[in-house]
mmCIF file of the N, C-alpha and C atoms, coordinates in Angstrom:
data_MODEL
# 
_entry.id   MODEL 
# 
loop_
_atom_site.group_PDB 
_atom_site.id 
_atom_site.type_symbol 
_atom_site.label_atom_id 
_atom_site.label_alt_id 
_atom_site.label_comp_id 
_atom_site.label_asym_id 
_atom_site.label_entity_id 
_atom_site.label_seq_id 
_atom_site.pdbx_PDB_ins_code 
_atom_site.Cartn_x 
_atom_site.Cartn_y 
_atom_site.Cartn_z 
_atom_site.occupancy 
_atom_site.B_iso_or_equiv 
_atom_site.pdbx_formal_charge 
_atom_site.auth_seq_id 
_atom_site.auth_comp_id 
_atom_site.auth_asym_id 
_atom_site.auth_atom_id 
_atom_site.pdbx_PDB_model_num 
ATOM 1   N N  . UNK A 1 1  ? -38.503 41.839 54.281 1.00 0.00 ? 1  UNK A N  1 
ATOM 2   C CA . UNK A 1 1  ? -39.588 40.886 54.168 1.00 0.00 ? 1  UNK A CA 1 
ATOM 3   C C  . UNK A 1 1  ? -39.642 40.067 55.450 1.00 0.00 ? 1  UNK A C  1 
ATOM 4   N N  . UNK A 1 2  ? -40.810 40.089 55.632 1.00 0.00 ? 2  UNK A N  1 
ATOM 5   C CA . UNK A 1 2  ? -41.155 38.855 56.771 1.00 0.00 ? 2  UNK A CA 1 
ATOM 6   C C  . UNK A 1 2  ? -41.819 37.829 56.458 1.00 0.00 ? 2  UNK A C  1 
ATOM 7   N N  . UNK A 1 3  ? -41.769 36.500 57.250 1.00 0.00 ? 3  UNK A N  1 
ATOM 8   C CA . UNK A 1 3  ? -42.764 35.801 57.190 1.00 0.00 ? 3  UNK A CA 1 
ATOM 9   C C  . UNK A 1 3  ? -43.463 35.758 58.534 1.00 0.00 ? 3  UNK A C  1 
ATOM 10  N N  . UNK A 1 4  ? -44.974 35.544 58.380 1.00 0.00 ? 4  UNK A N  1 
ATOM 11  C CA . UNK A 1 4  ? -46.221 35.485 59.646 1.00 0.00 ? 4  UNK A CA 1 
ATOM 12  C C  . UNK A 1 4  ? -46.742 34.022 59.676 1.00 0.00 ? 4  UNK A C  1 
ATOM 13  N N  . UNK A 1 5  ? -46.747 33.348 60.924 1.00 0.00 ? 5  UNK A N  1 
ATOM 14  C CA . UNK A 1 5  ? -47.122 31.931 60.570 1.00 0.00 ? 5  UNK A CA 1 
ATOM 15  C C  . UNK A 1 5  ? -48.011 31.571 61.589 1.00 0.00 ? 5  UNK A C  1 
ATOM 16  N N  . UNK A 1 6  ? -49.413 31.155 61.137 1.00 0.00 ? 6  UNK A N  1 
ATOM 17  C CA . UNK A 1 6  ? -50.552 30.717 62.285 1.00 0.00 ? 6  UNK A CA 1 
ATOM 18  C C  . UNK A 1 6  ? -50.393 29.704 62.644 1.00 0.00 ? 6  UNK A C  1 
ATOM 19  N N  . UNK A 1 7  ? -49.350 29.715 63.955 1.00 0.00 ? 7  UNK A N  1 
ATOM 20  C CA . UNK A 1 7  ? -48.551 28.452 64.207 1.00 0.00 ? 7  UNK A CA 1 
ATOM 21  C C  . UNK A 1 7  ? -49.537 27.504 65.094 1.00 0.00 ? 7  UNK A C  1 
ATOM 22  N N  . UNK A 1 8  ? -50.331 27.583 65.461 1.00 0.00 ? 8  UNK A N  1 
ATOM 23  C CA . UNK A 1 8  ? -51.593 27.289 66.340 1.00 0.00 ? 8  UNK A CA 1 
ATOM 24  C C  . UNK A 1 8  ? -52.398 26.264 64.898 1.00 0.00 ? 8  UNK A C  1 
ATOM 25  N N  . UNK A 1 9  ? -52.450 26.920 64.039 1.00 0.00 ? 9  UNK A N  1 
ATOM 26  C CA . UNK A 1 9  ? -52.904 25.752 62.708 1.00 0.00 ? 9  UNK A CA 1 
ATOM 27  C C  . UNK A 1 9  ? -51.885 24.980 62.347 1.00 0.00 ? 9  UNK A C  1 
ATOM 28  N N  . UNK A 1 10 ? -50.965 24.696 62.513 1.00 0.00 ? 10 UNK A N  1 
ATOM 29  C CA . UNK A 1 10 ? -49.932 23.855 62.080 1.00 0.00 ? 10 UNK A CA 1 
ATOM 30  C C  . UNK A 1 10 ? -50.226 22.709 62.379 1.00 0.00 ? 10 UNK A C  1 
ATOM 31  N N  . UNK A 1 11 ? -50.312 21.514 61.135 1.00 0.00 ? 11 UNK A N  1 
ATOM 32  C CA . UNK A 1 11 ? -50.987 20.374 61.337 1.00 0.00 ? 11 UNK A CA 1 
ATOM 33  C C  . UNK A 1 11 ? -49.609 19.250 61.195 1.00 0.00 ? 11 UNK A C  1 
ATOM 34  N N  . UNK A 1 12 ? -48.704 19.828 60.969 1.00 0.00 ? 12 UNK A N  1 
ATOM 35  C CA . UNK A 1 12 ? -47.452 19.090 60.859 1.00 0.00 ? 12 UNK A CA 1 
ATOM 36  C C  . UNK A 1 12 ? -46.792 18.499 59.357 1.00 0.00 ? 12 UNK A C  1 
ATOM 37  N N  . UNK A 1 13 ? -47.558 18.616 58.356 1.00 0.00 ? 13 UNK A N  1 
ATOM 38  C CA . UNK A 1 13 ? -47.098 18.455 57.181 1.00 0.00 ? 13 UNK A CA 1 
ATOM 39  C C  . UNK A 1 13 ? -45.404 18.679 56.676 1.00 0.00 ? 13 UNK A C  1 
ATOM 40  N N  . UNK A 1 14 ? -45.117 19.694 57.396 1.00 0.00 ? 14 UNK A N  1 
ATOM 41  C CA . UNK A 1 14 ? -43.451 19.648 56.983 1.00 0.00 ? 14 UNK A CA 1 
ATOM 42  C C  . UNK A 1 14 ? -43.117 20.128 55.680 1.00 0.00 ? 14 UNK A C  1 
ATOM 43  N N  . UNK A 1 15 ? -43.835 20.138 54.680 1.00 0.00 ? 15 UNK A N  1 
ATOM 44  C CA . UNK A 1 15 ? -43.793 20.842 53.717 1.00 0.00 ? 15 UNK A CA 1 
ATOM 45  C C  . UNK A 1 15 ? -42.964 22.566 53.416 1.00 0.00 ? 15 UNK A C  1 
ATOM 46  N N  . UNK A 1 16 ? -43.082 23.283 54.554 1.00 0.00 ? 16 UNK A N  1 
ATOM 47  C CA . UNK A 1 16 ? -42.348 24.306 54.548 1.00 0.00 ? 16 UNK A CA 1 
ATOM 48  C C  . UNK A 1 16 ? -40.916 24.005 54.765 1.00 0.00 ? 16 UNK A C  1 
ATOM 49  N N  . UNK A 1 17 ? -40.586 23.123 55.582 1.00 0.00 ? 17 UNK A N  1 
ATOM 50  C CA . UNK A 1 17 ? -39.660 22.899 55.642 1.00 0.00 ? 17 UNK A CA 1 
ATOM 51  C C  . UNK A 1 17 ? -39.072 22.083 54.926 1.00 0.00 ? 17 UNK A C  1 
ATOM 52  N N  . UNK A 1 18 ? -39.957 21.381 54.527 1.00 0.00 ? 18 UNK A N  1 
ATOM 53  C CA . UNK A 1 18 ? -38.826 20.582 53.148 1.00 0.00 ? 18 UNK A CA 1 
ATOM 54  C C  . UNK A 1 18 ? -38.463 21.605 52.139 1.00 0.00 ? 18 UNK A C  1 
ATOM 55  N N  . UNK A 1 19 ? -38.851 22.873 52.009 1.00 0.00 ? 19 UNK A N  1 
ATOM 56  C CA . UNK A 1 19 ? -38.279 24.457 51.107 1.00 0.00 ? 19 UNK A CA 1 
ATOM 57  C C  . UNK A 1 19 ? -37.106 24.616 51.845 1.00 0.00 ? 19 UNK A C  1 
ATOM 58  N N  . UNK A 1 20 ? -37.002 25.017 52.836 1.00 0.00 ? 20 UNK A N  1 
ATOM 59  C CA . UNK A 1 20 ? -35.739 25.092 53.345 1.00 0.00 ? 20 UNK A CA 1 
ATOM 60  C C  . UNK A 1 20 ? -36.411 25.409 54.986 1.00 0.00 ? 20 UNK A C  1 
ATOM 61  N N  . UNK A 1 21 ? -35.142 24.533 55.873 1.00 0.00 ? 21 UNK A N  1 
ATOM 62  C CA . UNK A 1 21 ? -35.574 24.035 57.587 1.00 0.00 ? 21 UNK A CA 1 
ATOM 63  C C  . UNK A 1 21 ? -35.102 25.500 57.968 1.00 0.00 ? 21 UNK A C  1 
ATOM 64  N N  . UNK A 1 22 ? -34.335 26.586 57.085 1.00 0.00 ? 22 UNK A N  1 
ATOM 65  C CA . UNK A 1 22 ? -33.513 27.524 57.903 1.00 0.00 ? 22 UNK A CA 1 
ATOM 66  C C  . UNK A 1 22 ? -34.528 28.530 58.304 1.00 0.00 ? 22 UNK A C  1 
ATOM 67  N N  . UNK A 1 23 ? -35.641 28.672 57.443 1.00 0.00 ? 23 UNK A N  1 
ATOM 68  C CA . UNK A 1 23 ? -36.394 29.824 57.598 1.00 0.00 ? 23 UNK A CA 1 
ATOM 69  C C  . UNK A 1 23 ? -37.508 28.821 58.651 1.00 0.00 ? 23 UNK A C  1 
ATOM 70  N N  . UNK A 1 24 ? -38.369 27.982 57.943 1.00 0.00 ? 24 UNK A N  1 
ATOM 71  C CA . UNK A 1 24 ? -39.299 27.358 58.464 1.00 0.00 ? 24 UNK A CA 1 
ATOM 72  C C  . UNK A 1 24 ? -38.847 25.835 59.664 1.00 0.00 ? 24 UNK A C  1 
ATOM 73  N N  . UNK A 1 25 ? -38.115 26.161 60.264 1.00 0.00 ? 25 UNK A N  1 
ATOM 74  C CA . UNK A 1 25 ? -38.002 25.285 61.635 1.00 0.00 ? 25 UNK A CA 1 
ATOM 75  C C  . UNK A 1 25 ? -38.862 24.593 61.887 1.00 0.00 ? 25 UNK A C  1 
ATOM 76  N N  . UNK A 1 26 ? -38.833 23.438 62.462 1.00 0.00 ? 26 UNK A N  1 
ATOM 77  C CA . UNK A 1 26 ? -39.802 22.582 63.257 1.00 0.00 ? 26 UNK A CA 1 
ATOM 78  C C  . UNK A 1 26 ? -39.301 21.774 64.631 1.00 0.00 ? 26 UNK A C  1 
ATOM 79  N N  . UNK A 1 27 ? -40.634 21.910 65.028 1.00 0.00 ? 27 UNK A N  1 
ATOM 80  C CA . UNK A 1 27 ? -39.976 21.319 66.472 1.00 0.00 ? 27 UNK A CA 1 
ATOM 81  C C  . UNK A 1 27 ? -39.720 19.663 67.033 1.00 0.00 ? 27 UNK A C  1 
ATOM 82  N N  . UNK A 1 28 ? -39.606 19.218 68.311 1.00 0.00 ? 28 UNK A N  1 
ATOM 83  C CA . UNK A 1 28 ? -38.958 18.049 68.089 1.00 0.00 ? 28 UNK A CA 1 
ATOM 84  C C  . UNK A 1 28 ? -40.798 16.998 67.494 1.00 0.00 ? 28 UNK A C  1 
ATOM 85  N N  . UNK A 1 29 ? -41.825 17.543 67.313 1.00 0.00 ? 29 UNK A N  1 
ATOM 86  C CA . UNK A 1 29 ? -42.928 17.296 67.170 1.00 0.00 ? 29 UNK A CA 1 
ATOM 87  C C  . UNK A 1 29 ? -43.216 17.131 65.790 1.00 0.00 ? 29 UNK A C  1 
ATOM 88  N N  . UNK A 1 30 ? -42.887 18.174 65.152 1.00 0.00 ? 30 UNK A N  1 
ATOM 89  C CA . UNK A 1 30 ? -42.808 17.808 63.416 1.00 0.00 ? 30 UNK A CA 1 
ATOM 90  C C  . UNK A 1 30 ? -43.570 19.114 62.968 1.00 0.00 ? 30 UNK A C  1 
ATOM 91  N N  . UNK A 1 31 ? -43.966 20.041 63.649 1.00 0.00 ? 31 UNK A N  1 
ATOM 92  C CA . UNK A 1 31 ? -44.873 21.120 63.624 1.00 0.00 ? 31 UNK A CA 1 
ATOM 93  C C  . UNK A 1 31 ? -43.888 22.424 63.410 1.00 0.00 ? 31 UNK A C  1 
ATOM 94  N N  . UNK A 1 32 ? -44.346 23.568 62.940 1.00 0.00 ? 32 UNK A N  1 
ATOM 95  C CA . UNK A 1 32 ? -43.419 24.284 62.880 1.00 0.00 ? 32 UNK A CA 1 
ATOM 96  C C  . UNK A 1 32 ? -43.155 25.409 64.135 1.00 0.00 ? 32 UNK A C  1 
ATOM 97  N N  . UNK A 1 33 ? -41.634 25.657 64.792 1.00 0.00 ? 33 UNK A N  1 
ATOM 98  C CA . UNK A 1 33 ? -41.069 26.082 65.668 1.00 0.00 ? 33 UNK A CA 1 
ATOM 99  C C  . UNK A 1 33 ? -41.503 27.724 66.133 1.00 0.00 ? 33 UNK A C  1 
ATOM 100 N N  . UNK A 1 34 ? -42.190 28.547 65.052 1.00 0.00 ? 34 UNK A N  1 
ATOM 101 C CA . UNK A 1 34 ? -42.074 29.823 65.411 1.00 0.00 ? 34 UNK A CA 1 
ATOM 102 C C  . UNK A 1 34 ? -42.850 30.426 64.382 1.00 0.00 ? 34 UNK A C  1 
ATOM 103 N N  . UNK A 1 35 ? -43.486 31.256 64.883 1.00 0.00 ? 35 UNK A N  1 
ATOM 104 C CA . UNK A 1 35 ? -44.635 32.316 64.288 1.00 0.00 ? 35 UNK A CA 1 
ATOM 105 C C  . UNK A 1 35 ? -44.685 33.424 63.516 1.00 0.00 ? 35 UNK A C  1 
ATOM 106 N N  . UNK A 1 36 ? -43.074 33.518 63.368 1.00 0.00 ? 36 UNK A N  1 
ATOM 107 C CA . UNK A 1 36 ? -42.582 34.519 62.390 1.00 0.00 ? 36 UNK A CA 1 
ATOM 108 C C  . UNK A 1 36 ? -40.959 34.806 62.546 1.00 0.00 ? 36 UNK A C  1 
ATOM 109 N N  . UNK A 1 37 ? -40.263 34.980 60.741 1.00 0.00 ? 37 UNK A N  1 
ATOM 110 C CA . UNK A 1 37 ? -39.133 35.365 60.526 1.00 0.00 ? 37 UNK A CA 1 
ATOM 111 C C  . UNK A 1 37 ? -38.948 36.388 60.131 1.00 0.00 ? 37 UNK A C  1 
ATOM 112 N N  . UNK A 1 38 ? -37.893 36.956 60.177 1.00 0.00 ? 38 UNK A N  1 
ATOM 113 C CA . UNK A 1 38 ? -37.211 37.974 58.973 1.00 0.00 ? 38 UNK A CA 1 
ATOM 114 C C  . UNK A 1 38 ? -36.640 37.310 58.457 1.00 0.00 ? 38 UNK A C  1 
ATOM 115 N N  . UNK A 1 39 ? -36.822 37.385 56.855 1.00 0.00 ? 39 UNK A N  1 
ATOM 116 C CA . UNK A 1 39 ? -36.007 36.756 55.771 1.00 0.00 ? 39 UNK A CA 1 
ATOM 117 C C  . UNK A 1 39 ? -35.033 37.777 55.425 1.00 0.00 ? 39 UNK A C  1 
ATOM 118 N N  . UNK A 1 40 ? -33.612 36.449 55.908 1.00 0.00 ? 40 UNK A N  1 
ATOM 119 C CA . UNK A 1 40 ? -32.475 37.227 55.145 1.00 0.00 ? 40 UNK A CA 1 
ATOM 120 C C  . UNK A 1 40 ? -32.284 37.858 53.352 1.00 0.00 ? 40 UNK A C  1 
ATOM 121 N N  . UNK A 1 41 ? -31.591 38.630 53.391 1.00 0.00 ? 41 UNK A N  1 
ATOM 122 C CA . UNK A 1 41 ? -31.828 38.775 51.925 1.00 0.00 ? 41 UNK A CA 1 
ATOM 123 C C  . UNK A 1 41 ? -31.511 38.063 51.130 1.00 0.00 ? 41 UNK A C  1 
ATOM 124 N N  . UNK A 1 42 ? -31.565 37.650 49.906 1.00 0.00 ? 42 UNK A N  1 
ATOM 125 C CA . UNK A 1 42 ? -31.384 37.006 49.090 1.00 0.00 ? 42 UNK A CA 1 
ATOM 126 C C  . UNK A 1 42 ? -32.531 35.394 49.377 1.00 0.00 ? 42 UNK A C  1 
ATOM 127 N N  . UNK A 1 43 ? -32.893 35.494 50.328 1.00 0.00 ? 43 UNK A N  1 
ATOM 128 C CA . UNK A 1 43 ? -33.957 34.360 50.503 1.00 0.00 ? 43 UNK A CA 1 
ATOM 129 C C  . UNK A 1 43 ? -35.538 34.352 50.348 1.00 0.00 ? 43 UNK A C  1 
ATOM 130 N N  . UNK A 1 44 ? -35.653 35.679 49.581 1.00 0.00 ? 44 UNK A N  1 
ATOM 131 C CA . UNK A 1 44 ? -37.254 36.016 49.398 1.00 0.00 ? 44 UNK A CA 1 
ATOM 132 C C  . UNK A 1 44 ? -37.914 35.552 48.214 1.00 0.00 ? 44 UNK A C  1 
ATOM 133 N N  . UNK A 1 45 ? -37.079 34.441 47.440 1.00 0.00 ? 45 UNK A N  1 
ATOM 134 C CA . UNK A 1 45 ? -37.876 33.790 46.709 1.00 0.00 ? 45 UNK A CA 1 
ATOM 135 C C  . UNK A 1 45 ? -38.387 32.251 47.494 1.00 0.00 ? 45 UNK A C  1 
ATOM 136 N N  . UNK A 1 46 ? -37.459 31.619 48.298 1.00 0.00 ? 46 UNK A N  1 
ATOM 137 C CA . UNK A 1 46 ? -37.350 30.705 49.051 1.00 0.00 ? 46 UNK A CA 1 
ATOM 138 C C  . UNK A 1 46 ? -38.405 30.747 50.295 1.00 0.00 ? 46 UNK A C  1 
ATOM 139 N N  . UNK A 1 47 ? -38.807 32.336 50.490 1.00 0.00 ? 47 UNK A N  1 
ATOM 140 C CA . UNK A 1 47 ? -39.416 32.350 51.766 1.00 0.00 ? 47 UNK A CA 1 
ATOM 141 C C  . UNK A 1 47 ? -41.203 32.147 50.814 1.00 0.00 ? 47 UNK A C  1 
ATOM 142 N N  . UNK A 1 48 ? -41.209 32.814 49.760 1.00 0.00 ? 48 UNK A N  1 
ATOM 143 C CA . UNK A 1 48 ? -42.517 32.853 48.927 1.00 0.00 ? 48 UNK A CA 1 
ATOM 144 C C  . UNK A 1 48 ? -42.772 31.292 48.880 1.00 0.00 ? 48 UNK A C  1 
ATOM 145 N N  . UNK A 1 49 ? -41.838 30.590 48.302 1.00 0.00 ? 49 UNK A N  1 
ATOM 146 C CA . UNK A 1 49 ? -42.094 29.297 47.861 1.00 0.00 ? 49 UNK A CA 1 
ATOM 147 C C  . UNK A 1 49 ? -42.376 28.378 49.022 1.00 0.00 ? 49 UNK A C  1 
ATOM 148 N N  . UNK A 1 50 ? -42.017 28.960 49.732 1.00 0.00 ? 50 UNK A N  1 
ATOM 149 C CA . UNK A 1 50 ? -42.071 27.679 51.400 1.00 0.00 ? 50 UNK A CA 1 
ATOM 150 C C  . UNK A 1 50 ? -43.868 28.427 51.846 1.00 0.00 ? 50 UNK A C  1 
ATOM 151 N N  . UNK A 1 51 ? -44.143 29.288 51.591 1.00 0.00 ? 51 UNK A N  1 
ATOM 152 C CA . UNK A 1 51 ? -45.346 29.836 51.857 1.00 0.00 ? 51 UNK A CA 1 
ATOM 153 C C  . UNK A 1 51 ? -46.510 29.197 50.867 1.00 0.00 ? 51 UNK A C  1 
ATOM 154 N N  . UNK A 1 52 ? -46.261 28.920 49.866 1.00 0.00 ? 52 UNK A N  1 
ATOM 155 C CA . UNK A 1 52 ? -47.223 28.251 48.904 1.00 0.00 ? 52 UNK A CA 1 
ATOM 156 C C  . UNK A 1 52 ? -47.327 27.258 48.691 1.00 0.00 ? 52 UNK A C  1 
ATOM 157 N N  . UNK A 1 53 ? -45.825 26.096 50.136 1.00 0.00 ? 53 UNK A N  1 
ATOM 158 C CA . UNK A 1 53 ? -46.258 24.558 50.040 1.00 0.00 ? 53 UNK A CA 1 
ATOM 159 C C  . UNK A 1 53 ? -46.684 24.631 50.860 1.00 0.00 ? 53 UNK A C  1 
ATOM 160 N N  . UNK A 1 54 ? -47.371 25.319 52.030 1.00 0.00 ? 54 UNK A N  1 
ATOM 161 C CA . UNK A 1 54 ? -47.947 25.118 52.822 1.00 0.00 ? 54 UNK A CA 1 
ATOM 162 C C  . UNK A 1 54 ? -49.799 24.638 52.235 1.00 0.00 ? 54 UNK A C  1 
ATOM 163 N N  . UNK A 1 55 ? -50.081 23.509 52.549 1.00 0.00 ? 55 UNK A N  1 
ATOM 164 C CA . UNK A 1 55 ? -51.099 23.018 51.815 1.00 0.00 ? 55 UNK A CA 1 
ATOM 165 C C  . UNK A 1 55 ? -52.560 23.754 52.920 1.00 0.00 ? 55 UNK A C  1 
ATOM 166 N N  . UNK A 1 56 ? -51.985 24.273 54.429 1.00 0.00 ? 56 UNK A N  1 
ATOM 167 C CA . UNK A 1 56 ? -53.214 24.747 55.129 1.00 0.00 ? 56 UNK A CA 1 
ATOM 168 C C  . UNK A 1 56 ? -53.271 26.124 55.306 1.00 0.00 ? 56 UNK A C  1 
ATOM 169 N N  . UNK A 1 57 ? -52.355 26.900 53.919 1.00 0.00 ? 57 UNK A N  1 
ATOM 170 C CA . UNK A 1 57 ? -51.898 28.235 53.930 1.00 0.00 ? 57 UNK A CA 1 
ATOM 171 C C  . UNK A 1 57 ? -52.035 29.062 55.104 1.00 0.00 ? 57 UNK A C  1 
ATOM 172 N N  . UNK A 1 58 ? -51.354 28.862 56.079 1.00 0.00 ? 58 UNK A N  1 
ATOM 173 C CA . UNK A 1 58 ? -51.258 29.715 57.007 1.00 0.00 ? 58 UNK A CA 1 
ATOM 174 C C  . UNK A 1 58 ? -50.210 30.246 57.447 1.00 0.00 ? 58 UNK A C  1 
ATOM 175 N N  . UNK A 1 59 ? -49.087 30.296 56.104 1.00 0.00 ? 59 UNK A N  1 
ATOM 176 C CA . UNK A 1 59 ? -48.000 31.030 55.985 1.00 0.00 ? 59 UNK A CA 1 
ATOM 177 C C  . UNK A 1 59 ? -48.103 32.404 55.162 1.00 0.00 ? 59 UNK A C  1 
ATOM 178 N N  . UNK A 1 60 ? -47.879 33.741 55.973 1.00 0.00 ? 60 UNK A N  1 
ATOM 179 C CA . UNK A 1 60 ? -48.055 34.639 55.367 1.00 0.00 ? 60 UNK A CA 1 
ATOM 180 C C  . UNK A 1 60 ? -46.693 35.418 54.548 1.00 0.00 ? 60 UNK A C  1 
ATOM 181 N N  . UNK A 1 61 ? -46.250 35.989 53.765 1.00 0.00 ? 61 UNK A N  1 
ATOM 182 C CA . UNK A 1 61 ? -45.271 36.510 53.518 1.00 0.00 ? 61 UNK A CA 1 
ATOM 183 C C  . UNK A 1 61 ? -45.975 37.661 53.231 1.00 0.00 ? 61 UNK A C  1 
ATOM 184 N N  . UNK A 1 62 ? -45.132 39.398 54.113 1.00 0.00 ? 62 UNK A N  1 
ATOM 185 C CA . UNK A 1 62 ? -45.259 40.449 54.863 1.00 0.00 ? 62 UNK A CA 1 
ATOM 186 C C  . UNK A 1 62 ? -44.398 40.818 54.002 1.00 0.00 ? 62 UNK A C  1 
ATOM 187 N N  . UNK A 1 63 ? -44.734 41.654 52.936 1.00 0.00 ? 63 UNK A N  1 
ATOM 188 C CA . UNK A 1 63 ? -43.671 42.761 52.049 1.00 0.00 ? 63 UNK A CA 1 
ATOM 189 C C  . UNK A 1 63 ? -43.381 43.371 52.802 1.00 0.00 ? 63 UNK A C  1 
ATOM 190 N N  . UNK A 1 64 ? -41.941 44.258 53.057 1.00 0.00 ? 64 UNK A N  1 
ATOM 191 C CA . UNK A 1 64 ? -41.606 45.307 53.838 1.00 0.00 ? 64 UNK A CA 1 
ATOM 192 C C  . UNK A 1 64 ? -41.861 46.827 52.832 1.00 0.00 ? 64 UNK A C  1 
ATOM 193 N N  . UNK A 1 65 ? -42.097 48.054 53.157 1.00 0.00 ? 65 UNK A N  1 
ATOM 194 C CA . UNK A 1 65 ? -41.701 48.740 52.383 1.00 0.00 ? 65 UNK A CA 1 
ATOM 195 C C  . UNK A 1 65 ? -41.036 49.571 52.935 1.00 0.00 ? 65 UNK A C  1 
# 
């Protein structure tokens, strides 16, 4: 699983990262750090949920198959 993030819309809410800072980083700005992860395993409920506090949904989560 990946996550895809339209980091260019990032309005700074922080919300992903209040799910957890490990996947969704932010920079010293308050915005988020990077445009896409691989989620370790066992973190693909954590990566869904940090994707659906995003209130300007421009967090994608990328099934692998």
């Amino acid at each position: 699983m990946k996550i895809r993030i339209e980091k260019a819309s990032c309005v700074g809410n922080a919300r992903c990262a209040a799910v957890s800072e490990e996947l969704f980083p932010l920079n010293d700005d308050g915005y988020i750090a990077v445009d896409a992860v691989d989620v370790p395993p066992g973190m693909e409920q954590i990566a869904r949920r940090g994707a659906r506090a995003c209130p300007e949904r421009i967090i994608f989560v990328v099934e692998e198959e």
